[in-house]
mmCIF file of the N, C-alpha and C atoms, coordinates in Angstrom:
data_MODEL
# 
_entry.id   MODEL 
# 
loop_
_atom_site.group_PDB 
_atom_site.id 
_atom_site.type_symbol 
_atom_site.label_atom_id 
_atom_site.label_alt_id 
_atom_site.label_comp_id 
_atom_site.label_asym_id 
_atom_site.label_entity_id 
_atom_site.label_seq_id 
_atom_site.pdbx_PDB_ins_code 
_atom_site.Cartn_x 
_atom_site.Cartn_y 
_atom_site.Cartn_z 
_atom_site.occupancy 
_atom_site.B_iso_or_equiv 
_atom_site.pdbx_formal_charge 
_atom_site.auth_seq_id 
_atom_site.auth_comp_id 
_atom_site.auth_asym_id 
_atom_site.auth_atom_id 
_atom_site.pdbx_PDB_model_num 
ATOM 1   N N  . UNK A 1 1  ? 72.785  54.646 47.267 1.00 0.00 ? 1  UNK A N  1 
ATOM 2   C CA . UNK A 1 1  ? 72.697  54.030 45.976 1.00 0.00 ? 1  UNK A CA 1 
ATOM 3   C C  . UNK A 1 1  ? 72.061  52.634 46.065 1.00 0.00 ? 1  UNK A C  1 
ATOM 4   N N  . UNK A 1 2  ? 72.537  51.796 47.143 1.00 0.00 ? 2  UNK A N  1 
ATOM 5   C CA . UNK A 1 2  ? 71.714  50.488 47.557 1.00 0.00 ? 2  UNK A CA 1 
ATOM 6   C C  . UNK A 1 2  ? 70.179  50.792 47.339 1.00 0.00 ? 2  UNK A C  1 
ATOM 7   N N  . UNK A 1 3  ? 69.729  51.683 48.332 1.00 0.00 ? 3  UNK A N  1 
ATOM 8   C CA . UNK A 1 3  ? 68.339  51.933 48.561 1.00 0.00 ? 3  UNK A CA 1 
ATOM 9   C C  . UNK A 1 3  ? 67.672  52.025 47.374 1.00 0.00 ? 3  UNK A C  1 
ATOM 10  N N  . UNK A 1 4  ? 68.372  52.933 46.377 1.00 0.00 ? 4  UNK A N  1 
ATOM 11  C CA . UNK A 1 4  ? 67.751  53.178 45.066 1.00 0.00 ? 4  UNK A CA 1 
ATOM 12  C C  . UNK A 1 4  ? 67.642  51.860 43.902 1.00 0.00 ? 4  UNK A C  1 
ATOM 13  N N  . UNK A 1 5  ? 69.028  51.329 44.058 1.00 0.00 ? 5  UNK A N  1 
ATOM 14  C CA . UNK A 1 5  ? 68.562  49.804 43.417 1.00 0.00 ? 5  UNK A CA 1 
ATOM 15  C C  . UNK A 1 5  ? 67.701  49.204 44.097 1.00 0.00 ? 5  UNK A C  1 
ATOM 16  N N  . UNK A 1 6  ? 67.489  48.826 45.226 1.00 0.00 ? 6  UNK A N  1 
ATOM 17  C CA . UNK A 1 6  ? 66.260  48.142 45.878 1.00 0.00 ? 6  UNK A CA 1 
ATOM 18  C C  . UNK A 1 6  ? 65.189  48.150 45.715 1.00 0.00 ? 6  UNK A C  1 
ATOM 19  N N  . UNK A 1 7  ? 64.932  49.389 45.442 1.00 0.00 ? 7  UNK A N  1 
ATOM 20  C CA . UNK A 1 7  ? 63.652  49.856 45.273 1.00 0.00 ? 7  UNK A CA 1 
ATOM 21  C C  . UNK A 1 7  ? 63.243  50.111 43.743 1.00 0.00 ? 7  UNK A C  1 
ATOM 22  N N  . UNK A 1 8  ? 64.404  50.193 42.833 1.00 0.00 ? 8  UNK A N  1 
ATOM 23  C CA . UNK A 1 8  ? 63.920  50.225 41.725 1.00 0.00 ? 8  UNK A CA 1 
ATOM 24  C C  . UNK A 1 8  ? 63.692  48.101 41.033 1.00 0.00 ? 8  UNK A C  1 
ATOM 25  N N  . UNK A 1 9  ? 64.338  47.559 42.229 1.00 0.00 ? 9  UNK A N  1 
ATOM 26  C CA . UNK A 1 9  ? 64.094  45.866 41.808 1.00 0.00 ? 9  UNK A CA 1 
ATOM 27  C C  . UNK A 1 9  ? 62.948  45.695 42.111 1.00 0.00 ? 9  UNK A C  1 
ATOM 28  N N  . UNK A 1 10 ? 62.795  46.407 43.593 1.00 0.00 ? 10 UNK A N  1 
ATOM 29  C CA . UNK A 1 10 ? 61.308  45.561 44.179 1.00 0.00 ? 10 UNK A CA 1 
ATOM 30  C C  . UNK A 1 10 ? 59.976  46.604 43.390 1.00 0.00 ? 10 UNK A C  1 
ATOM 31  N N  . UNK A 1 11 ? 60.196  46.982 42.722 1.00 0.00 ? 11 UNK A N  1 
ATOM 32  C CA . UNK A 1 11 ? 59.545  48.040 41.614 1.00 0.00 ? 11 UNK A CA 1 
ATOM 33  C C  . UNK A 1 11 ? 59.285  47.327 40.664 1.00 0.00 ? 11 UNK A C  1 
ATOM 34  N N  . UNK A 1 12 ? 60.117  46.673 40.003 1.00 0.00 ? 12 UNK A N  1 
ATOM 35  C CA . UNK A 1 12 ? 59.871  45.892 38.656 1.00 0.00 ? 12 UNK A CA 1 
ATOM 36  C C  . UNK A 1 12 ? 59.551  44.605 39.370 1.00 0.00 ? 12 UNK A C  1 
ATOM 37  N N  . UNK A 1 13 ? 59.520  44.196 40.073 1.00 0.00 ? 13 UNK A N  1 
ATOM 38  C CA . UNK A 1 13 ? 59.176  42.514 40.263 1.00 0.00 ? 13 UNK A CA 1 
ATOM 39  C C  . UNK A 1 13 ? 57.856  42.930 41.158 1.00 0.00 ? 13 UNK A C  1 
ATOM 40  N N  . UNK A 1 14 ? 57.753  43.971 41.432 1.00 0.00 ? 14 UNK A N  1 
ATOM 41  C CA . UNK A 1 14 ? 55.990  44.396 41.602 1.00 0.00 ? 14 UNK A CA 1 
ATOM 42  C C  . UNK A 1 14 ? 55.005  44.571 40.728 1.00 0.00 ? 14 UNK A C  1 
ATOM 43  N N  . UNK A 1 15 ? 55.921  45.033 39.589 1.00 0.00 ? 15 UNK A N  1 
ATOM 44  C CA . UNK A 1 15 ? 55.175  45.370 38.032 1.00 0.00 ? 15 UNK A CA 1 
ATOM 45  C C  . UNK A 1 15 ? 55.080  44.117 37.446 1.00 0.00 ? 15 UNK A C  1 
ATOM 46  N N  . UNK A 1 16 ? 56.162  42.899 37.279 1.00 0.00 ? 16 UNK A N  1 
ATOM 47  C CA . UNK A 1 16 ? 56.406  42.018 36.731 1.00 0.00 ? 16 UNK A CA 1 
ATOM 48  C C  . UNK A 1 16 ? 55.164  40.569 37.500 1.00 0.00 ? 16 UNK A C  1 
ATOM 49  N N  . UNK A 1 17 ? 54.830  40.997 38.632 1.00 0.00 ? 17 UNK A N  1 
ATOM 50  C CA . UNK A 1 17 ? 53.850  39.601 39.038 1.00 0.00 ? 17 UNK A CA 1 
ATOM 51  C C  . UNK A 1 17 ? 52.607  40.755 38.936 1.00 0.00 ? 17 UNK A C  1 
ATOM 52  N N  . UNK A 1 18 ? 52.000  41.895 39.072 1.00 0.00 ? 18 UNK A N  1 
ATOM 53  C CA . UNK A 1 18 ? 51.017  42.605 38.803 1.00 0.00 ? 18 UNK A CA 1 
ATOM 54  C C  . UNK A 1 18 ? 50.452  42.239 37.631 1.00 0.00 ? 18 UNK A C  1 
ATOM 55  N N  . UNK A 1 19 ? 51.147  42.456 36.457 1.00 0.00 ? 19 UNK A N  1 
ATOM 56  C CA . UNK A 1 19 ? 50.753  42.460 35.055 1.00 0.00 ? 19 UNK A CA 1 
ATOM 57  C C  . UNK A 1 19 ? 50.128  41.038 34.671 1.00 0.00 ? 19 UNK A C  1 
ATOM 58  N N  . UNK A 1 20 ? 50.294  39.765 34.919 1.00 0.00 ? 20 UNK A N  1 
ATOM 59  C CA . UNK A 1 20 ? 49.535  38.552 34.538 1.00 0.00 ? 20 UNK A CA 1 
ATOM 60  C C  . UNK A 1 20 ? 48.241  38.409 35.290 1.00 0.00 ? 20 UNK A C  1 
ATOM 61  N N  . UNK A 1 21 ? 48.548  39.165 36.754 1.00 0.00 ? 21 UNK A N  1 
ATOM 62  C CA . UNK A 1 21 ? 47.100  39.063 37.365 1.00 0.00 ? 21 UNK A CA 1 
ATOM 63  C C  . UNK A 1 21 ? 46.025  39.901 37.050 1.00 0.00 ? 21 UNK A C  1 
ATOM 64  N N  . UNK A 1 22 ? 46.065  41.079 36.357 1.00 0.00 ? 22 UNK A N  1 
ATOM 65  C CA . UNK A 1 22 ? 45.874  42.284 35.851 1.00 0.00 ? 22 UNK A CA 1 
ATOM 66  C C  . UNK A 1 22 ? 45.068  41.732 34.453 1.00 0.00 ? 22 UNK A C  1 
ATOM 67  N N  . UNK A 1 23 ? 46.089  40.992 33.812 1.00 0.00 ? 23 UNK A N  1 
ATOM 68  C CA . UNK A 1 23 ? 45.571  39.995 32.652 1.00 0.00 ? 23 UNK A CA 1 
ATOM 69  C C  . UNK A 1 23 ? 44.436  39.187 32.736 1.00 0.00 ? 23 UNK A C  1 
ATOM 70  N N  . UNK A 1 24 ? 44.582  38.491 33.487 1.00 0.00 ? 24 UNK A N  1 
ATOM 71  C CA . UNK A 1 24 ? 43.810  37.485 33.794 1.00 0.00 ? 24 UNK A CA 1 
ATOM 72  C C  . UNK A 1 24 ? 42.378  37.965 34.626 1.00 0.00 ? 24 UNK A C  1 
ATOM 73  N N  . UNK A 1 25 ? 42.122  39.095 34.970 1.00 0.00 ? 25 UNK A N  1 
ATOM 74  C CA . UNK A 1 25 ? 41.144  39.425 35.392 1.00 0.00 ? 25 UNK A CA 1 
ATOM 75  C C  . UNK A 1 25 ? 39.971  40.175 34.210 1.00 0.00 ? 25 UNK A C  1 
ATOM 76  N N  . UNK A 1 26 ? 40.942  40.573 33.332 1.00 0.00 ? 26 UNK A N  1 
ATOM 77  C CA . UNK A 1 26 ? 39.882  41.098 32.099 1.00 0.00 ? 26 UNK A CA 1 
ATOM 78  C C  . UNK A 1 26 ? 39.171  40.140 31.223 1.00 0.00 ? 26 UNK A C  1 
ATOM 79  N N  . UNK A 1 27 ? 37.829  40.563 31.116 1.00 0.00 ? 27 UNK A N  1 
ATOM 80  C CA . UNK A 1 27 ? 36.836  39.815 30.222 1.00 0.00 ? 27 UNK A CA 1 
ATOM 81  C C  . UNK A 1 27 ? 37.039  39.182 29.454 1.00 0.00 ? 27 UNK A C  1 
ATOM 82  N N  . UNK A 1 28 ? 37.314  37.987 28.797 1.00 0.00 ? 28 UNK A N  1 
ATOM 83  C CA . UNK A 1 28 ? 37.816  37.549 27.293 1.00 0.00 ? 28 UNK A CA 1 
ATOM 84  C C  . UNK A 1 28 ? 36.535  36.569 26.706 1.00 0.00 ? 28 UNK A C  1 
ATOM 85  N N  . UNK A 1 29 ? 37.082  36.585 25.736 1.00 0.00 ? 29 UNK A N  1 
ATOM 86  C CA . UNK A 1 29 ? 34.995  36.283 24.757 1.00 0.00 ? 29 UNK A CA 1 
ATOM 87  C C  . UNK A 1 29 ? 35.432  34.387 25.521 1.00 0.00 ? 29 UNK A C  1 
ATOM 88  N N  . UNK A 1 30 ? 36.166  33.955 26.186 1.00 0.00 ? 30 UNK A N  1 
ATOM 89  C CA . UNK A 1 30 ? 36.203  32.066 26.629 1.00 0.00 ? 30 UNK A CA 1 
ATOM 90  C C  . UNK A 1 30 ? 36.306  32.150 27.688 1.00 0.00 ? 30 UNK A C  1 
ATOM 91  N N  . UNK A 1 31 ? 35.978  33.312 28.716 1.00 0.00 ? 31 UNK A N  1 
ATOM 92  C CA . UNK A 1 31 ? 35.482  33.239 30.162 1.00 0.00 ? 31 UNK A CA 1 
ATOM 93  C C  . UNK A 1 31 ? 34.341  32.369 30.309 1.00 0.00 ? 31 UNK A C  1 
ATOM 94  N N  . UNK A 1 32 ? 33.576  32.305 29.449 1.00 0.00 ? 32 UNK A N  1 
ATOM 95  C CA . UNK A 1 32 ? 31.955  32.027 29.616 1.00 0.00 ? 32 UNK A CA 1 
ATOM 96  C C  . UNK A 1 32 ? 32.097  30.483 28.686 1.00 0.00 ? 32 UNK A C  1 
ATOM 97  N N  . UNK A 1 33 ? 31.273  29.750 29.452 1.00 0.00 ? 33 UNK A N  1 
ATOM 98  C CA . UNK A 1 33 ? 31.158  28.164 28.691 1.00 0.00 ? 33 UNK A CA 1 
ATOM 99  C C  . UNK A 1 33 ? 30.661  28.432 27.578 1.00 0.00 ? 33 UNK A C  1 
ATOM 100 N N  . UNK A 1 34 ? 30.291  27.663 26.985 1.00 0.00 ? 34 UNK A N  1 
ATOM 101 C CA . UNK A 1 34 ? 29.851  27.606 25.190 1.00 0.00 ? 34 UNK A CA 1 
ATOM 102 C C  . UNK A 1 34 ? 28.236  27.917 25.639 1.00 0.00 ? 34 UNK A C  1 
ATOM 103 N N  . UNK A 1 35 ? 27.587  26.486 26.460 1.00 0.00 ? 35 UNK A N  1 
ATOM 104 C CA . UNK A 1 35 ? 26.459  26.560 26.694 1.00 0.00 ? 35 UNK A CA 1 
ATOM 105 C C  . UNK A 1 35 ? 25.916  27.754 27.378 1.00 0.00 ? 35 UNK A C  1 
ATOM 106 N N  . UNK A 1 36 ? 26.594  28.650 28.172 1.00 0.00 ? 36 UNK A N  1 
ATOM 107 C CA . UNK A 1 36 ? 25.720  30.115 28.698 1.00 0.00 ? 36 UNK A CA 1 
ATOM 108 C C  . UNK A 1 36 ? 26.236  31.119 27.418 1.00 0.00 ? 36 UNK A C  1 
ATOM 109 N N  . UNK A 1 37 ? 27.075  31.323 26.453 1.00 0.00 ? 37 UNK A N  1 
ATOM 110 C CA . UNK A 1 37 ? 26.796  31.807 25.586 1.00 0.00 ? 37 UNK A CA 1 
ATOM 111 C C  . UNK A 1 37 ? 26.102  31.396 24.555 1.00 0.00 ? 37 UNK A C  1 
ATOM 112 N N  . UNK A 1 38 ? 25.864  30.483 24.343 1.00 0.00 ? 38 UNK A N  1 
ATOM 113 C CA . UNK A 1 38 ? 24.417  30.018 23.415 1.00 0.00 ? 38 UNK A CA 1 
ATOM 114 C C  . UNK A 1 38 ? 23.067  30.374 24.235 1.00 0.00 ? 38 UNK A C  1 
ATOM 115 N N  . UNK A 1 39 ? 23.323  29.967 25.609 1.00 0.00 ? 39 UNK A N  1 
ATOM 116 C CA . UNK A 1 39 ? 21.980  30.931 25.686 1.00 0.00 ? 39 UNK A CA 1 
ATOM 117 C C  . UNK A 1 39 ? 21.662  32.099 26.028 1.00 0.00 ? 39 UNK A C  1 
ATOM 118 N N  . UNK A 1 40 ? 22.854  32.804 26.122 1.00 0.00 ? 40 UNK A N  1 
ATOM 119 C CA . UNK A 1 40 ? 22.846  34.666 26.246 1.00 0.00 ? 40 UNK A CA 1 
ATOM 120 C C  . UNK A 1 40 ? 22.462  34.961 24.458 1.00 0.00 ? 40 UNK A C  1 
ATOM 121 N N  . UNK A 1 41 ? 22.752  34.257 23.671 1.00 0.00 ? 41 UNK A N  1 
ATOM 122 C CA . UNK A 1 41 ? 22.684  34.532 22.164 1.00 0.00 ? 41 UNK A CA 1 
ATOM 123 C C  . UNK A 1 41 ? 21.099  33.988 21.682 1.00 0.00 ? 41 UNK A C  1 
ATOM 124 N N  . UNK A 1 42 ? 20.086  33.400 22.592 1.00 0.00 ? 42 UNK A N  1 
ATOM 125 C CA . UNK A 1 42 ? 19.247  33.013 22.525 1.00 0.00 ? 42 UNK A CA 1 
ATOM 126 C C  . UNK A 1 42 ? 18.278  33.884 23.001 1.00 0.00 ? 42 UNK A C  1 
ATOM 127 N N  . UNK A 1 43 ? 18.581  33.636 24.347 1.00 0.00 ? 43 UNK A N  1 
ATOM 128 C CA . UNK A 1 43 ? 17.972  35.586 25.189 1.00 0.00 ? 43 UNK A CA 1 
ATOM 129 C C  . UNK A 1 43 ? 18.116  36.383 24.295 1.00 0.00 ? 43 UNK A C  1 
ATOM 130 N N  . UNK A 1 44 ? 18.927  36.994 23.636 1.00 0.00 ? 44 UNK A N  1 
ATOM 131 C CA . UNK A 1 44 ? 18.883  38.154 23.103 1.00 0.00 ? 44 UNK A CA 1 
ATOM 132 C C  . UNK A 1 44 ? 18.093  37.973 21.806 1.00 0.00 ? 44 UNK A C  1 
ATOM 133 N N  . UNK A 1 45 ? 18.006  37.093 21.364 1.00 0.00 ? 45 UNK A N  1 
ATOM 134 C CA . UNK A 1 45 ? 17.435  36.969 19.556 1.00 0.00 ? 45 UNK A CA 1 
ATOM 135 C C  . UNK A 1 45 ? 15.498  36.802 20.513 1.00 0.00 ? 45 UNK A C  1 
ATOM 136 N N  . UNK A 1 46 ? 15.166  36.014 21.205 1.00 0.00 ? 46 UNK A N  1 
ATOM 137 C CA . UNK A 1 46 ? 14.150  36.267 21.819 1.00 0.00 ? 46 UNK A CA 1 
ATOM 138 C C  . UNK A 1 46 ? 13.638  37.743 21.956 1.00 0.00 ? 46 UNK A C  1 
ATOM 139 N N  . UNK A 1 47 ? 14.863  38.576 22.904 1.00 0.00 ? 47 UNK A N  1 
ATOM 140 C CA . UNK A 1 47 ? 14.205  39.923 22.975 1.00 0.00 ? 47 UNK A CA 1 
ATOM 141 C C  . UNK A 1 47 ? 14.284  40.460 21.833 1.00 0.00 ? 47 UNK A C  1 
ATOM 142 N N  . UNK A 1 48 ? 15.003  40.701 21.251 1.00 0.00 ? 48 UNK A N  1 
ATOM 143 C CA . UNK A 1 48 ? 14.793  41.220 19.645 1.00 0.00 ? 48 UNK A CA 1 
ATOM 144 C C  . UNK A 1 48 ? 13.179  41.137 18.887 1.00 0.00 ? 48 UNK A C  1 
ATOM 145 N N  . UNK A 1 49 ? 12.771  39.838 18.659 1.00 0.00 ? 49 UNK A N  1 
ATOM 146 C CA . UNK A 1 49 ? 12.193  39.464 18.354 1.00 0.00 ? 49 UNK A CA 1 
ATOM 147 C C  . UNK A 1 49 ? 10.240  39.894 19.168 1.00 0.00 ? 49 UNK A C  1 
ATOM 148 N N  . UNK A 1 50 ? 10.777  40.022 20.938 1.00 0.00 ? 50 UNK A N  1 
ATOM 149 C CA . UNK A 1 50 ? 9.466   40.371 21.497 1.00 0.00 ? 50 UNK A CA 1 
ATOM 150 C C  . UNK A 1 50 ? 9.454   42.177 20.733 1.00 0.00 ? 50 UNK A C  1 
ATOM 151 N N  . UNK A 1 51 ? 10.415  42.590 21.133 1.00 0.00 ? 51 UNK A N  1 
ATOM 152 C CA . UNK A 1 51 ? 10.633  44.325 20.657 1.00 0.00 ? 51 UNK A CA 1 
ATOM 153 C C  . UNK A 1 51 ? 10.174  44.816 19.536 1.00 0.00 ? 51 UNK A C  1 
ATOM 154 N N  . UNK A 1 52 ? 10.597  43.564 18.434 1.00 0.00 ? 52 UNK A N  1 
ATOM 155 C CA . UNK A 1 52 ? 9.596   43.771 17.322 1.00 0.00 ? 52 UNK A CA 1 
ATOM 156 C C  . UNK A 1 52 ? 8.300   43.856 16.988 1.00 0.00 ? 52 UNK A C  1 
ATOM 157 N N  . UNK A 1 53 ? 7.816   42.591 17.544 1.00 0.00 ? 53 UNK A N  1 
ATOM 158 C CA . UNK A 1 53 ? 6.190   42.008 17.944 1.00 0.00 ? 53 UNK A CA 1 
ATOM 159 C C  . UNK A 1 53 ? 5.725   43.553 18.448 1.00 0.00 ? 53 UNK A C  1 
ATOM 160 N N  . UNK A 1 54 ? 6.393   43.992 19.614 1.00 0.00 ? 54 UNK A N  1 
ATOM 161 C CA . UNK A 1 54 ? 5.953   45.192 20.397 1.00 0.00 ? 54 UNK A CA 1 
ATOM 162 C C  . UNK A 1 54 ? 5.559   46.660 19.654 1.00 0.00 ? 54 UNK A C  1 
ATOM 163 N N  . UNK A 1 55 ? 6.577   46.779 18.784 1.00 0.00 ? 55 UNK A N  1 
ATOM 164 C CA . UNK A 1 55 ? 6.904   48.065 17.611 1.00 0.00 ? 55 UNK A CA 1 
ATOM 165 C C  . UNK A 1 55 ? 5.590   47.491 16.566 1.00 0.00 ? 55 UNK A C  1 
ATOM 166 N N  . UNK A 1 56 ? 5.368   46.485 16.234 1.00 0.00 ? 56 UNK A N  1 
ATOM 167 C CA . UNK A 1 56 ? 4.142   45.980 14.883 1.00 0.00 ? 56 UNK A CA 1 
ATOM 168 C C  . UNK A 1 56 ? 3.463   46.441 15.565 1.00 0.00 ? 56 UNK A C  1 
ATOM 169 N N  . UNK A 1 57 ? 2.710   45.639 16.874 1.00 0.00 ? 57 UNK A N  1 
ATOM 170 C CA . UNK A 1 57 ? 1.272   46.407 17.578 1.00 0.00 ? 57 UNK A CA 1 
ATOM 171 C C  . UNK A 1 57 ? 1.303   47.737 17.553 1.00 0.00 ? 57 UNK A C  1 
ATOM 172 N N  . UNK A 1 58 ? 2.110   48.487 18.054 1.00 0.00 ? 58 UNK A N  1 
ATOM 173 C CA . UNK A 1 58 ? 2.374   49.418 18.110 1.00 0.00 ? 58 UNK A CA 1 
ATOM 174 C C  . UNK A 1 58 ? 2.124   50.830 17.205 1.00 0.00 ? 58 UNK A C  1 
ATOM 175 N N  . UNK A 1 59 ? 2.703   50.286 15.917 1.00 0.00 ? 59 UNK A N  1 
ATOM 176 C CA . UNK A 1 59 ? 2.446   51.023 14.473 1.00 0.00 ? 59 UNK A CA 1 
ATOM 177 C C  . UNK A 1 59 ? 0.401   50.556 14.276 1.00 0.00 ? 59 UNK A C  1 
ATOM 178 N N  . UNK A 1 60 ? 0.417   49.123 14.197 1.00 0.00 ? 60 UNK A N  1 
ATOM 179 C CA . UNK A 1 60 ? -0.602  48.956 14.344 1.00 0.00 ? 60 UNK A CA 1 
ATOM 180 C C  . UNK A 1 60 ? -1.926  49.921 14.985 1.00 0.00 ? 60 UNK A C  1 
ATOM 181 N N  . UNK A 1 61 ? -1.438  49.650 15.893 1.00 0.00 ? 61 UNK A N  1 
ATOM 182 C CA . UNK A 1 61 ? -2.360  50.158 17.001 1.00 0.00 ? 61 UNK A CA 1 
ATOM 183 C C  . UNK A 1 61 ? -2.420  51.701 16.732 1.00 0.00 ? 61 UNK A C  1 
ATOM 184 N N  . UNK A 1 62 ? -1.489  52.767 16.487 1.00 0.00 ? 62 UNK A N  1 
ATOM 185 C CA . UNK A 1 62 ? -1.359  53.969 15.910 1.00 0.00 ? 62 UNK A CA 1 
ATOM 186 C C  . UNK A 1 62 ? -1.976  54.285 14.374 1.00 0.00 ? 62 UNK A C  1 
ATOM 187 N N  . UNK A 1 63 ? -1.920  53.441 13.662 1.00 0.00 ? 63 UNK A N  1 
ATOM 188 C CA . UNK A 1 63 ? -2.834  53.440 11.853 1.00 0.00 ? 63 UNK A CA 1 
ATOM 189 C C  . UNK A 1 63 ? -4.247  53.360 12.318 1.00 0.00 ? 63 UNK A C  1 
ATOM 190 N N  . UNK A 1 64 ? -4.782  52.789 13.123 1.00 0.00 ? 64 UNK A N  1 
ATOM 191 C CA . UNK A 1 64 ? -5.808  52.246 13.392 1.00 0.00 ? 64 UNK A CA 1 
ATOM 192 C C  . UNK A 1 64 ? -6.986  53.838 13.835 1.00 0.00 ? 64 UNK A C  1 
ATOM 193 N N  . UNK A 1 65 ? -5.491  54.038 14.774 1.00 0.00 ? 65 UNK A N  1 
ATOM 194 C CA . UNK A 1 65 ? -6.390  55.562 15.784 1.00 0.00 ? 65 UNK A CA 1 
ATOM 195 C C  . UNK A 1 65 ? -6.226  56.447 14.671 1.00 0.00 ? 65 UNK A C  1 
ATOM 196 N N  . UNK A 1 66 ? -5.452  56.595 13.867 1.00 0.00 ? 66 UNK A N  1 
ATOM 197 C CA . UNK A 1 66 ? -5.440  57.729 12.677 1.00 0.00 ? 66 UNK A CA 1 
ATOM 198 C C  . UNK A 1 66 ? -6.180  57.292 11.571 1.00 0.00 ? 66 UNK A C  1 
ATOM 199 N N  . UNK A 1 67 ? -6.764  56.583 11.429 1.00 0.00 ? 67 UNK A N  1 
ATOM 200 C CA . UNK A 1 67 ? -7.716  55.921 10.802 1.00 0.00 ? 67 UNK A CA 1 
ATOM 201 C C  . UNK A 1 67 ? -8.786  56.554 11.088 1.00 0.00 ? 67 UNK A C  1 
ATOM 202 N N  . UNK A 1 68 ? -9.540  56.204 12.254 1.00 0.00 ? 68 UNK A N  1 
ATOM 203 C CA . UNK A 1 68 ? -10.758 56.739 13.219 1.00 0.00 ? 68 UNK A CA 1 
ATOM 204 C C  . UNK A 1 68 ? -10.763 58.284 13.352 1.00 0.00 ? 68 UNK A C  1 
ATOM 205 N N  . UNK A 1 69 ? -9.614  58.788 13.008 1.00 0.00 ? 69 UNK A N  1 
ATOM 206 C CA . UNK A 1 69 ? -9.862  60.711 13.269 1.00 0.00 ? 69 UNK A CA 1 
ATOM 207 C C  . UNK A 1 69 ? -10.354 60.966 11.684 1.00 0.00 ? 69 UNK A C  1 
ATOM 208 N N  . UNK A 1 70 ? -10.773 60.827 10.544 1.00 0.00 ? 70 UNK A N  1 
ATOM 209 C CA . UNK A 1 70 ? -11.233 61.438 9.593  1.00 0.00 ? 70 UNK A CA 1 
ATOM 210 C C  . UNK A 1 70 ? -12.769 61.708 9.622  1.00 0.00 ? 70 UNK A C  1 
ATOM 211 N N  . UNK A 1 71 ? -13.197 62.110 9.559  1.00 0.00 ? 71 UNK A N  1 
ATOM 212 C CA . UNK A 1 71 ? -14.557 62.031 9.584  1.00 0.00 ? 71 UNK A CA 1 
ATOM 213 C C  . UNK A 1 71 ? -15.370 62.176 8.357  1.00 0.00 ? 71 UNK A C  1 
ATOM 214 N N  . UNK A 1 72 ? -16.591 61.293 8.144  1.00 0.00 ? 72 UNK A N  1 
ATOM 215 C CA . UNK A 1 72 ? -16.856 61.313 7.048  1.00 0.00 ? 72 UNK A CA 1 
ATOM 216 C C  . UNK A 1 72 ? -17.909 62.690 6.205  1.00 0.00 ? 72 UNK A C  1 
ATOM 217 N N  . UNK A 1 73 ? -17.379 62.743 5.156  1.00 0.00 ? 73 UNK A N  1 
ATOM 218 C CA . UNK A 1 73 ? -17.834 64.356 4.590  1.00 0.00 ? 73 UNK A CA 1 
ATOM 219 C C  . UNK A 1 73 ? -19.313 63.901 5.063  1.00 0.00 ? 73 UNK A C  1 
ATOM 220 N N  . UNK A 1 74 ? -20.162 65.794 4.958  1.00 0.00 ? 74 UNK A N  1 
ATOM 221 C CA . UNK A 1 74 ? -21.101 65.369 5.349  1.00 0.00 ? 74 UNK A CA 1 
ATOM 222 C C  . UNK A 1 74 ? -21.827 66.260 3.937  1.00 0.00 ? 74 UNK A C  1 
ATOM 223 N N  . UNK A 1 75 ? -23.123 65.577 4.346  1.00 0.00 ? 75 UNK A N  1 
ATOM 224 C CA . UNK A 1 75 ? -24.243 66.028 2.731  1.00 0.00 ? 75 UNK A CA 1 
ATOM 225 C C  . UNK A 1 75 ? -24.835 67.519 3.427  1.00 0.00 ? 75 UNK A C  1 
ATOM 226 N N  . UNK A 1 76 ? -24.929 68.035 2.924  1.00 0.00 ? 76 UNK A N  1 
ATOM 227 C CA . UNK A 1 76 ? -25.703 69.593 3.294  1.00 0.00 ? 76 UNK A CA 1 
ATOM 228 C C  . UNK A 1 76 ? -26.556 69.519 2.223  1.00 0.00 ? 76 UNK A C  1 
# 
């Protein structure tokens, strides 16, 4: 019966110092300074912004070639 209390103490006071370190290792949005999330929020509005630029040429560049496939009627 000793053994079984023993082991059910050193059980919970294994669980009981586990759980804050366990805590403290997960991601939380104030891991990160202010200043590297202003500029992870900067990076990203940048790429946004190239992706777009990229997608305009893009459409662009596609109207352009479907443009050039009509050919003009011809006179007989």
């Amino acid at each position: 019966m000793k053994r079984f209390f023993s082991f059910a103490l050193m059980t919970s006071l294994c669980l009981i110092c586990c759980l804050p370190a366990f805590a403290q290792t997960k991601n939380s949005p104030y891991t990160e300074s202010r200043e590297s999330q202003k500029a992870n929020r900067k990076q990203a509005k940048a790429t946004k912004k190239y992706a777009k630029a990229q997608r305009k040429a893009q459409n662009k560049m596609f109207k352009n070639s479907q443009k050039k496939t009509h050919y003009p009627p011809q006179a007989f």
